[in-house]
Structure formats: structure tokens, C-alpha cells
N, C-alpha and C positions, 0 to 999 in steps of 0.2 A: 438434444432433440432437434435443434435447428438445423446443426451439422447433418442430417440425412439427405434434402432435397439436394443440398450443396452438393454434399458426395454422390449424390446419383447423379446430377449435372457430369459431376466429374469422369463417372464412369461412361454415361453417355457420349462426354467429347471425346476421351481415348478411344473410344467403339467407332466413332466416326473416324478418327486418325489412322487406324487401321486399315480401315478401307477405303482410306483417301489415294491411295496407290493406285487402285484400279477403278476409281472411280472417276467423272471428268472432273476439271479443275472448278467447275461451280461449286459443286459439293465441298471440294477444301477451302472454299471464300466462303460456304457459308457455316462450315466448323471453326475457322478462324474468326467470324462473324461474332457468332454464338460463343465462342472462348472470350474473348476481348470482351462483347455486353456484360459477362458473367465478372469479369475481374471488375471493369467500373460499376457493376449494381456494390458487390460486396466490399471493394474499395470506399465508397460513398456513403454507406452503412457503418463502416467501422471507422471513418474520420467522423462521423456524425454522434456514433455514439464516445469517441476519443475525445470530442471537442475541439477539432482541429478543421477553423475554415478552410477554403483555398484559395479564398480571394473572387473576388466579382470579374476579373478581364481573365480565369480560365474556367472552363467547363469542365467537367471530372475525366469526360472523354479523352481531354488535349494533356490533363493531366498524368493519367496513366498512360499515357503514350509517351507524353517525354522519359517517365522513370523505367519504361520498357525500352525503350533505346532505338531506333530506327532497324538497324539490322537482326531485331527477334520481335518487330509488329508484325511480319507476314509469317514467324514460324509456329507452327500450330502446335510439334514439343516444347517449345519454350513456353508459349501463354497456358495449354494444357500442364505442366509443370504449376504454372504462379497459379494458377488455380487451386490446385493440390495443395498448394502451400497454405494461400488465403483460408483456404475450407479447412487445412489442419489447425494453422498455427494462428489465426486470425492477428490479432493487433502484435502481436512478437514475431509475426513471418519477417522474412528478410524483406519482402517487398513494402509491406508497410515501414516496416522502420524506414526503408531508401526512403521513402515520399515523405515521413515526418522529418529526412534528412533534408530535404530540399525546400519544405513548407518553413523548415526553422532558419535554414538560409536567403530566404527573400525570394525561389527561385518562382515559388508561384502567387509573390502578392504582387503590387502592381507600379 
């Protein structure tokens, strides 16, 4: 039952991606905005309920940006993508696993 708001999020951003072609480039900064807030709320949530800190010297923000990778923080298919993921597959998505890969090698304590 949780999974609904999630997935209408989801379907919301892909509706925005759509029309991010003909739309100005604000509107895709603020679909990329809304994609990226949506992966560190639910990121945050399922390290919370995992039991997995991230350390006090990063912010979940910096954290999910490092496991997205510099060349897919501005693509709005790729964070619309990890979204989809998150809201299916929650703590077994691939992206969660990446970040407990990175939390268990030291990449985010301090």
C-alpha cells in the first residue's frame, strides 16, 4: 500500500520527461529536481529502516550522488529509471545494494 504514492510519483516524473522536449529547460531542472529529492527521500528511508548509517561528514544528498555517478546526475532517464527501481524493488534494487556496496567499504564513513 505504501508503494502507490511512490508509483504515482513515478508516473508523474515520466509525464514530465515527455514533455521535457518541448518544454523550456526549467521545467527539465525542475523534473530532475523532483527525480533526484524523490531518490534521497526513499534512499533515506530504506537505509533507516536497513540499519545502515552513512556517517556524519555526508548528507544523503552527496550520498546519492556519488552512487549515481556524475554523468547520469543531470539525466532525467536515468534518475527516472532508479526511481522505478527503488519504488519496485526497494532494499534488493540494484541501487540500493550499490550504496550498501560503498557504505560497507568505508566509501561513506569518515
Amino acid at each position: 500500500m505504501q508503494r502507490q504514492p511512490i508509483l504515482s510519483l513515478t508516473q508523474l516524473i515520466r509525464e514530465l520527461a515527455g514533455i521535457v522536449g518541448q518544454q523550456p529547460v526549467q521545467d527539465q531542472a525542475q523534473a530532475i529536481f523532483s527525480a533526484k529529492k524523490s531518490i534521497d527521500s526513499m534512499m533515506e528511508s530504506l537505509l533507516r529502516k536497513q540499519n545502515f548509517p552513512i556517517g556524519a561528514n555526508w548528507t544523503i544528498e552527496e550520498l546519492t550522488t556519488e552512487v549515481i555517478e556524475k554523468e547520469n546526475v543531470n539525466n532525467l532517464n536515468y534518475l527516472i529509471d532508479l526511481v522505478q527501481d527503488l519504488a519496485t524493488y526497494g532494499a534488493t534494487s540494484e541501487f540500493f545494494i550499490s550504496t550498501i556496496r560503498l557504505l560497507e567499504q568505508g566509501g561513506a564513513w569518515g
